[in-house]
Every structure is written in structure tokens, then in C-alpha cells.
C-alpha positions as CSV (number, residue, x, y, z in Angstrom):
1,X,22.4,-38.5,-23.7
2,X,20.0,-37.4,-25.9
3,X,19.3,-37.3,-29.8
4,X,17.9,-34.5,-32.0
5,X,16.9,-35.2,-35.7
6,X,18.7,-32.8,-38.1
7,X,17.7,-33.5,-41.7
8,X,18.4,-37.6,-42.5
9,X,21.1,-37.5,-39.4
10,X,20.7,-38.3,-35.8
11,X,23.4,-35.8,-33.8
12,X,24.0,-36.9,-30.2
13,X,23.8,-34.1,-27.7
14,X,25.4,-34.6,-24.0
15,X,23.3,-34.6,-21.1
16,X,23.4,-31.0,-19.7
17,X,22.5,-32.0,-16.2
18,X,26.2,-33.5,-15.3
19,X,28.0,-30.5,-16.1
20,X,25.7,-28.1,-13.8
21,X,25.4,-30.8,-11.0
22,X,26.5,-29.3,-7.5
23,X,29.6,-31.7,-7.4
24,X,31.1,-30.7,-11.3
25,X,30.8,-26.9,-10.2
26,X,33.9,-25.4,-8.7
27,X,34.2,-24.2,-5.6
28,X,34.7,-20.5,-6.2
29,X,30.9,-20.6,-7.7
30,X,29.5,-21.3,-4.3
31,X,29.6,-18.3,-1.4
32,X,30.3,-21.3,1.4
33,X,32.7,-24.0,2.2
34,X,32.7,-27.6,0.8
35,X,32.2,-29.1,4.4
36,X,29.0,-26.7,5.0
37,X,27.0,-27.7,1.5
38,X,24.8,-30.2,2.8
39,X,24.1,-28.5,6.3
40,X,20.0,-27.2,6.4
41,X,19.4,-24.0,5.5
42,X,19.1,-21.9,8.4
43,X,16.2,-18.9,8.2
44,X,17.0,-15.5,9.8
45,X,14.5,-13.6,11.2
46,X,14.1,-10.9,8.6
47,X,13.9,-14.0,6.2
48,X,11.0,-15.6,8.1
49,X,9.4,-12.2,8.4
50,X,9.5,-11.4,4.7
51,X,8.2,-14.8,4.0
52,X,5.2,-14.2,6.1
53,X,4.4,-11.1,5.0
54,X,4.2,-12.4,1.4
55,X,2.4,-15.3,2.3
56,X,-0.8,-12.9,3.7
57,X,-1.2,-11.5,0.0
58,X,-3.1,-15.1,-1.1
59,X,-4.2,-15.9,2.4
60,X,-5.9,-12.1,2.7
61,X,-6.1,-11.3,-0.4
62,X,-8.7,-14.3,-0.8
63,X,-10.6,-13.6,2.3
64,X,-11.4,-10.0,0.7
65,X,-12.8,-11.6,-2.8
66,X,-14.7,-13.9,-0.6
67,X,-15.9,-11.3,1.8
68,X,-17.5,-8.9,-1.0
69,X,-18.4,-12.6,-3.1
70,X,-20.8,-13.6,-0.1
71,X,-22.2,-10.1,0.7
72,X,-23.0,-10.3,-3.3
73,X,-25.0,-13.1,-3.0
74,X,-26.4,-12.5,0.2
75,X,-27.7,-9.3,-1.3
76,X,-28.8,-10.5,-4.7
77,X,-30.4,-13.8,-3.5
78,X,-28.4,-15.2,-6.1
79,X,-26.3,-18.5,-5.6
80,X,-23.8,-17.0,-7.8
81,X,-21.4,-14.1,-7.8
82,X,-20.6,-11.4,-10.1
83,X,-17.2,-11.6,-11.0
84,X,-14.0,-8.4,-10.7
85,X,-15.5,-7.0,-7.7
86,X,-13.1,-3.8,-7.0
87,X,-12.7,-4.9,-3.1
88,X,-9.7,-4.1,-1.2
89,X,-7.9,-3.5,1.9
90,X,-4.7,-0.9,1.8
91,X,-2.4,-1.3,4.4
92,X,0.5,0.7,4.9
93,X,3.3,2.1,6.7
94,X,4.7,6.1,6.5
95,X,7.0,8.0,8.2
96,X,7.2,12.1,7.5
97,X,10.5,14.3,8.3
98,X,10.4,17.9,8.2
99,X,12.7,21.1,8.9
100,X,13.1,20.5,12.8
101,X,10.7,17.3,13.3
102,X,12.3,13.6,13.3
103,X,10.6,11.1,11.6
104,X,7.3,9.7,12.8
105,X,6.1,6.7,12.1
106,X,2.6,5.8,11.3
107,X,0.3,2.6,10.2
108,X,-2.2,3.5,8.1
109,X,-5.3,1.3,7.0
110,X,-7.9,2.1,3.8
111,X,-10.6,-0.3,2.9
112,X,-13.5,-0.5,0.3
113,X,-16.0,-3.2,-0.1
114,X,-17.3,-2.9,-3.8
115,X,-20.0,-5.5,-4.7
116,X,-21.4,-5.6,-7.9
117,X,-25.2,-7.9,-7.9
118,X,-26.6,-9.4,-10.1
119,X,-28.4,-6.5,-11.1
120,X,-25.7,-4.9,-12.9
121,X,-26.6,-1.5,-12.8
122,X,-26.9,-1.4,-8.7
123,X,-23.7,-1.8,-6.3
124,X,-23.3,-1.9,-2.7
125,X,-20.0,0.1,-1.8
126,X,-18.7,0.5,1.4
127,X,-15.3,2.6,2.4
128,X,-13.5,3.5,5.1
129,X,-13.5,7.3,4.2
130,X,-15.9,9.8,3.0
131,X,-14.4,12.1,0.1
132,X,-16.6,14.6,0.1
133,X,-16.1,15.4,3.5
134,X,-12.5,15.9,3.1
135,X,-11.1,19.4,3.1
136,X,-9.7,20.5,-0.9
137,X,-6.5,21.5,0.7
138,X,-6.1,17.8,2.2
139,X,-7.4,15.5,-0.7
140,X,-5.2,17.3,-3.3
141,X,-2.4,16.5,-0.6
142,X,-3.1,13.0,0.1
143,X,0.1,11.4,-0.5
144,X,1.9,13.9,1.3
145,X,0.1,13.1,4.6
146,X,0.8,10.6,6.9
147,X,-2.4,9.2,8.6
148,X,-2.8,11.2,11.9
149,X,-2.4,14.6,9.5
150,X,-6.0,13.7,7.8
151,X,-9.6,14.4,8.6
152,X,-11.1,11.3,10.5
153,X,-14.7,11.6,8.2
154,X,-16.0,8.1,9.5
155,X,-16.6,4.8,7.1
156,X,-20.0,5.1,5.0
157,X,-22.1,2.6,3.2
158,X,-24.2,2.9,0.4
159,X,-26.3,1.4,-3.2
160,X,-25.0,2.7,-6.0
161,X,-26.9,3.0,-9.1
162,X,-25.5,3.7,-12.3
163,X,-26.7,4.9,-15.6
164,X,-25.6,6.4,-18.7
165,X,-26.1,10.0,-20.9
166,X,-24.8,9.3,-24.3
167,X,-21.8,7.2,-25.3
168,X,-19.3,9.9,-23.0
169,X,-21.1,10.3,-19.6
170,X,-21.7,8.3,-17.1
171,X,-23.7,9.0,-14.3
172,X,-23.9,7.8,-10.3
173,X,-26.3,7.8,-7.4
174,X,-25.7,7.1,-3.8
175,X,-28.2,6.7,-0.9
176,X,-26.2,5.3,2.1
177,X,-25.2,6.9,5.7
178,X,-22.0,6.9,7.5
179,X,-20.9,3.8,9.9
180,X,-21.4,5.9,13.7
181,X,-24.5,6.0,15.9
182,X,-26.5,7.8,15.2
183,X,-25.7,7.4,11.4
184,X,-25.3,10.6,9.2
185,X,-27.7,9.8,6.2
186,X,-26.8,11.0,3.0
187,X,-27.0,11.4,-1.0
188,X,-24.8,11.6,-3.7
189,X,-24.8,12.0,-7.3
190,X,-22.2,11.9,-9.6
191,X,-21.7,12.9,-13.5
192,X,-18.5,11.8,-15.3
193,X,-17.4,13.0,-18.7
194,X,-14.7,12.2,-21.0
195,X,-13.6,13.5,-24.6
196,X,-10.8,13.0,-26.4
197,X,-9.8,15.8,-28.7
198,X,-7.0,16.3,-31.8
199,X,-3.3,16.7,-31.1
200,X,-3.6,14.2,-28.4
201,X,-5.4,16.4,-25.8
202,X,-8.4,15.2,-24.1
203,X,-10.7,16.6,-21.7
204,X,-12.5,15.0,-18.4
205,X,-15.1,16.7,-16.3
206,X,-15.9,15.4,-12.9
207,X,-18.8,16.5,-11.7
208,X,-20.2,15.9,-8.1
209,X,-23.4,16.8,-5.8
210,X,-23.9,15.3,-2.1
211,X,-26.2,16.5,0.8
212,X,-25.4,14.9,4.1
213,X,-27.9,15.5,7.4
214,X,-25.6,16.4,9.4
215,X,-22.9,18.6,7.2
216,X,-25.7,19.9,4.5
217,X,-25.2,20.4,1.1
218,X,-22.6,20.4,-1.0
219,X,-20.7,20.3,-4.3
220,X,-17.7,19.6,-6.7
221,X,-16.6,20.7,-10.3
222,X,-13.4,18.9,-11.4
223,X,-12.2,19.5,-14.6
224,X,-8.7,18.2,-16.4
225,X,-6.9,18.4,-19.1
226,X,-4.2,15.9,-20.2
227,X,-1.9,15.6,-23.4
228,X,0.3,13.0,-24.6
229,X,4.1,15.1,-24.4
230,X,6.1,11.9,-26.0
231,X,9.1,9.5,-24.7
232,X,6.6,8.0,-22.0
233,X,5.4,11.3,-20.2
234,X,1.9,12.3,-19.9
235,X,0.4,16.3,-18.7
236,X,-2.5,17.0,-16.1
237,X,-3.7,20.5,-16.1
238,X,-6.2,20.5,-13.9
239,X,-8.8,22.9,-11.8
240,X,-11.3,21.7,-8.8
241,X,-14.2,23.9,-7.4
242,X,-15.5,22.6,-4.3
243,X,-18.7,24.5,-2.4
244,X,-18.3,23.8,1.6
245,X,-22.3,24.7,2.6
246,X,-21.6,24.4,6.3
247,X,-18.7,27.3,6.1
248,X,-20.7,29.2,3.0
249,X,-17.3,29.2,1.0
250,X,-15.5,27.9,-1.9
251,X,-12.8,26.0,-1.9
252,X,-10.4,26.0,-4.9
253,X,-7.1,24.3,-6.8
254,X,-5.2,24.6,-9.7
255,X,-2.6,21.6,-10.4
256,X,0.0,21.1,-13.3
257,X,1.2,17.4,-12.9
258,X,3.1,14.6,-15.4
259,X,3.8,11.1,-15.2
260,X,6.1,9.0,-16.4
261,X,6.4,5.5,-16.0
262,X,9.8,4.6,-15.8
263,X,10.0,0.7,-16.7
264,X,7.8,-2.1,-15.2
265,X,8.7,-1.7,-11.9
266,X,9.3,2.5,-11.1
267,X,6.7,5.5,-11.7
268,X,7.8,9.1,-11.8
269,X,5.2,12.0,-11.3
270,X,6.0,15.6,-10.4
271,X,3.4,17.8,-9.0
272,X,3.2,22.2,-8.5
273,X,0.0,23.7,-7.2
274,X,-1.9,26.1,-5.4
275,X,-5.0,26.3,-2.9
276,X,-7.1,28.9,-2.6
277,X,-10.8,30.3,-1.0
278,X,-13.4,32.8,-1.7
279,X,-14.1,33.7,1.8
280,X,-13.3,36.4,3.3
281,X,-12.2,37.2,0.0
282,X,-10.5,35.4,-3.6
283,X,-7.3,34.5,-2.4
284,X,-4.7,31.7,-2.2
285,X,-4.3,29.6,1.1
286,X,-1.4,27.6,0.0
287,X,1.3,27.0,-3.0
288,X,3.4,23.5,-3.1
289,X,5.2,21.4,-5.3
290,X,6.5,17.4,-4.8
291,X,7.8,14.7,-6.7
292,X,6.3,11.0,-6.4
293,X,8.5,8.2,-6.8
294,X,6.8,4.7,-6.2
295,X,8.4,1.5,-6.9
296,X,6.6,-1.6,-7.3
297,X,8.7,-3.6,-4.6
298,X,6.9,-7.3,-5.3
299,X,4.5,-8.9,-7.9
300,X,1.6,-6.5,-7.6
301,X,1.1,-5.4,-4.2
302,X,3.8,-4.4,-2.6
303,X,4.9,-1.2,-3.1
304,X,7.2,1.9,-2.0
305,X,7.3,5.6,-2.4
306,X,9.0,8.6,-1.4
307,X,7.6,11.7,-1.9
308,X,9.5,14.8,-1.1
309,X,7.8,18.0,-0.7
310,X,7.6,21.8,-0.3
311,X,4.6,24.0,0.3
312,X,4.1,28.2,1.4
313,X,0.7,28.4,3.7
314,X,-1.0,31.6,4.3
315,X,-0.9,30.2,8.1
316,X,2.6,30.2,8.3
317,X,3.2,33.6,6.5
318,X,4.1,31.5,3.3
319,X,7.3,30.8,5.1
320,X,8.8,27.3,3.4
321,X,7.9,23.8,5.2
322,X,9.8,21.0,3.6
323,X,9.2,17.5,4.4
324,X,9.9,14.1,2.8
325,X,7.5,11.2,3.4
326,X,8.4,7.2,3.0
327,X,5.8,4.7,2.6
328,X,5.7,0.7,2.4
329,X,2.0,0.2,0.9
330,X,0.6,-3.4,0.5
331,X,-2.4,-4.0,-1.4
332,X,-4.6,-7.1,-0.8
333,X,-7.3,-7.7,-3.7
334,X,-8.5,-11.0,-5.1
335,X,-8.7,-8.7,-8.5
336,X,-6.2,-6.0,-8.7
337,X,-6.2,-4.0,-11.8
């Protein structure tokens, strides 16, 4: 029994704790019989599964915070490390169908090591892939593919140092190599814009010069446009230029895409595009469309998505290939934003 002070009175309140007590309940409340209430719980499989599964997020989402914490102040010669460091490991698991292939299933596995020192404008950044080295066609396509359909480029590792033109543009340099013997040494610079405009457009140019020993030289020219549409969607227009030194071409792509985020839980974002080259003459390699629904399945780092898609290449006479991918991505970070 318990008393709560209302004015000059004293009201008596009952004890809520005998009226939801296991025994006052009735039995239609309960999904088992009287006689098996007090047996142990018994675990199925799946159940033991999904329990270990979650439990790796702390256990390795930890050991990846550590991992770039230590190499921090290994590096810096500091006994103290520089907090947010944008580590993380991406696993996942995809399976692609299209017209007259069964599903395939494929692990898949992306990593970066991003340590921030002491010295706040220099980074040491390690990843599993290197972008640059990615064909247009296939970066723009990413989520479509599963992992044996993209370009094996080999892990790199690299100090980054920032700096800054102006209050709108900030600006990178790399000087790393990539993970293989004998390592591919290479350099990177970066220049990244952003304005925001009336009528809720804005404008961000991405701009990107590399030279690798073995591959050459190299370049890329991103710009996008976005606008605020109302009721939760937002518009991409954007256009990439990308110079491939080693073929003497450029690659090109033009991509209207929206997002939408649906509640807390589900994202919406429809895509149409089209790749295209300059060599051996202006024209376009490939038109496609898809739709990319992810749904944060738990907390913040398990998720799902299915992407179905449609694209014309030149190689296949611009006849149709449909295909619809599924993919279970988890996400360990010690500091995921």
C-alpha cells in the first residue's frame, strides 16, 4: 500500500504489483499451460544464434575503437587518444537474382581504420578498397553489386593532411601505397566545396586528383545539386567526370536520385541514371534505374536492404537485365554516427 499527498489529504493507493503478479493473471494471458510455467526456458537454435550475433556488436565493436585508439597513440607518442575516430568494419551478406540466374549468395567484408593524432590536422587512414581505382560504371552501382561483381583494387594506407580555403572548402592530401608487394605508391588530393543557395537548393563540388605508380594519373570532378521537395523527401541531381590516364578516356554519369526517410527505422531512395565514355567517341555505355529500401533491423548496426533494379548496357545491345539484390549489413564501430 502506498500513500500520495493531495492537498491537506493523505489518499491510499493499492499496491499495483498483486494485481500483475504471474498467479492473479488469467490463464488465457499466458501462450502455455499452468503445469509448464515454472519449467526453464528452453533456447532454440535460431535464438542462441541471434543472441550471439548481437552480442559481437560490443565485443567487436570495442576491439575496432581500441585497434585505431592504440595505433593513435602509437603514432602520436602520445599516452592519450583522440576521441570519435571514424573506424569500422562492415560486414555483410547479399544474394542477387536475375532473369534466368538463381540467387547467389555472397559474404562481403569492408574495413577502414581512421585515426585521428594528436596533431589534429594529420590522419592515418587505412581501407580495404581504393576508390579511385574503381571503374565510374561500378562505383555509381555499388549497392547493386554483390561482392564477386566488383573490382578487387587491393587495401591502401595512407597520412592524411587536411586544410582549409575559406569558410566553404576544405581541402585533403594523401601520400600512402596500396597493401601488396611490391606496394603501388601513390598521391592524392582532394578539394571539397559546399554552398547553400535560396529556395532551398544547394550546391556541392567534389573535386579529386590521384597519381598512382603503377596506374598513372588520374582525376575526378563531382558536382551535385540537391533541394529540399517537402513532406520528408530530398533531390540529387548530380554529374561525375572521371579521366582514366591508363585507357586515355573519360568516364562519365548523370544521376537524378531522392530520399526519403520513412520513420526511425526504414529509408526510401529511388535512383535513374546513365553511364557514358568519350572514347572511341561521346556516347552512353549504360542506362539504369533502382529503388533502395534499407531497414534498420536492430539498435544501430544491423541492417537490411533490398534493392531491385533494371539497367540497358551497350554490351548487351541495351537489351533489359533485371535483378533484385538482398543484403543483411552489420556495422561494428565503437562511434557510429
Amino acid at each position: 500500500m502506498s500513500t500520495t499527498a493531495w492537498g491537506d489529504s493523505v489518499l491510499d493507493e493499492p499496491a499495483a504489483a498483486p494485481h500483475v503478479s504471474p498467479d492473479a493473471l488469467p490463464p488465457a494471458f499466458y501462450s502455455f499451460e499452468p503445469d509448464e510455467f515454472w519449467l526453464e526456458p528452453r533456447d532454440s537454435y535460431w535464438m542462441k544464434f541471434s543472441n550471439w550475433v548481437l552480442g559481437q556488436q560490443e565485443v567487436q565493436g570495442q576491439r575496432v575503437q581500441w585497434l585505431g585508439e592504440w595505433a593513435d597513440r602509437t603514432l602520436s607518442g602520445s599516452p592519450y587518444s583522440a576521441p570519435n575516430n571514424e573506424s569500422y568494419l562492415r560486414l555483410g551478406f547479399a544474394t542477387e537474382s536475375e532473369y534466368g540466374n538463381p540467387a547467389q549468395f555472397d559474404p562481403e567484408a569492408r574495413f577502414k581504420l581512421d585515426v585521428p593524432t594528436v596533431e589534429e590536422k594529420l590522419r592515418l587512414v587505412v581501407e580495404s578498397e581504393s576508390e579511385e581505382l574503381i571503374p565510374l560504371g561500378e562505383r555509381r552501382r555499388d549497392r547493386q553489386l554483390t561482392q564477386d561483381q566488383r573490382s578487387d583494387t587491393e587495401a591502401t594506407g595512407a597520412l592524411r593532411y587536411f586544410s582549409q580555403l575559406g569558410d566553404a572548402i576544405n581541402l585533403s592530401n594523401d601520400v600512402g601505397a596500396r597493401l601488396r608487394f611490391p606496394p603501388d605508391a601513390f598521391w592524392r588530393a582532394r578539394a571539397r566545396g559546399r554552398w547553400q543557395f535560396e529556395n532551398d537548393w544547394g550546391m556541392v563540388i567534389d573535386q579529386r586528383i590521384y597519381y598512382f605508380h603503377v596506374d598513372g594519373w588520374g582525376e575526378r570532378t563531382w558536382v551535385g545539386f540537391s533541394k529540399d521537395l517537402g513532406k520528408g523527401w530530398d533531390l540529387l541531381i548530380a554529374s561525375e567526370a572521371a579521366w582514366v590516364h591508363e585507357d586515355r578516356t573519360f568516364e562519365l554519369s548523370h544521376i537524378i536520385s531522392s530520399y526519403k526517410r520513412i520513420n526511425n527505422r526504414a529509408e526510401l531512395s529511388p535512383r535513374v541514371g546513365v553511364i557514358g565514355e568519350s572514347k572511341p567517341n561521346w556516347r552512353s555505355t549504360n542506362f539504369f534505374a533502382d529503388l533502395t529500401y534499407r531497414y534498420r533491423l536492430h539498435d544501430d548496426w544491423v541492417f537490411g536492404e533490398i534493392i531491385p533494379a533494371i539497367e540497358f548496357p551497350r554490351d548487351y545491345s541495351f537489351k533489359d537485365r533485371a535483378s533484385v539484390v538482398f543484403r543483411i549489413e552489420l556495422f561494428f564501430s565503437g562511434d557510429i554516427n
